[in-house]
N, C-alpha and C positions, 0 to 999 in steps of 0.2 A: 387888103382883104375886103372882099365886098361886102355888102351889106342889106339886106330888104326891112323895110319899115313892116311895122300892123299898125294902125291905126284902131288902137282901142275903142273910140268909139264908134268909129264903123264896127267894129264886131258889134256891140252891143245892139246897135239898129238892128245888125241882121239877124244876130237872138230872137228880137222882138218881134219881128214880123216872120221868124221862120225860116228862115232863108238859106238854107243846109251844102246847099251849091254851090253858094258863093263861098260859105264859110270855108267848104273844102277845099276850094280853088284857093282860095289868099294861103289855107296853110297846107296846102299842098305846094305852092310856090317857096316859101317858107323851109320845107322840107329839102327843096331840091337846094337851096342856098346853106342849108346845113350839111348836107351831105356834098357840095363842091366845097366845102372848107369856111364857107361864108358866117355870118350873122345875122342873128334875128334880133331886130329890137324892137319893144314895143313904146309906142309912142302914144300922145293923146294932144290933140289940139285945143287950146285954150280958146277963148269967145275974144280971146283979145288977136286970136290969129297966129300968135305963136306952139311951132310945133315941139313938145318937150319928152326925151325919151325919159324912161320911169324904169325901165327893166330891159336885158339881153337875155337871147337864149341864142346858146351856141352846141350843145350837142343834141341829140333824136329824142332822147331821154324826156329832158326838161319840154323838147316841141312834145311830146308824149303825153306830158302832164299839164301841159297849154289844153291843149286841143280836147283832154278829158274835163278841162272847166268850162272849156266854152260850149262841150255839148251837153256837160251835166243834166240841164234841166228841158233839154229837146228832145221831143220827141224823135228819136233815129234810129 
């Protein structure tokens, strides 16, 4: 089964500075590996360089309920 990473803290930069396109695009990529059968998981990279995953989403639903936190407090 495949797999695509998110990189939690890249989202969070791009919260920060706005960045609504990108945001789309990663979960919009996200989307398409949900809907071919795939996995979403979310990761976050430590300061020591290790990548460590924290959470899956595997149906449209839970990408549904992603994607309404990370827009929550943007203007969209």
């Amino acid at each position: 089964m495949s797999e695509y990473n998110i990189n939690v803290s890249y989202i969070e930069e791009l919260q920060n500075i706005g960045n609504t396109s990108e945001l789309e695009n990663i979960l919009d990529k996200a989307k398409s590996k949900i809907v071919q059968g795939g996995i979403v998981n979310l990761v976050r990279k430590g300061t020591d360089g290790i990548i460590s995953k924290f959470d899956q989403i595997s149906t449209e639903d839970d990408l549904a309920n992603y994607r309404r936190s990370v827009f929550k407090y943007l203007s969209y």
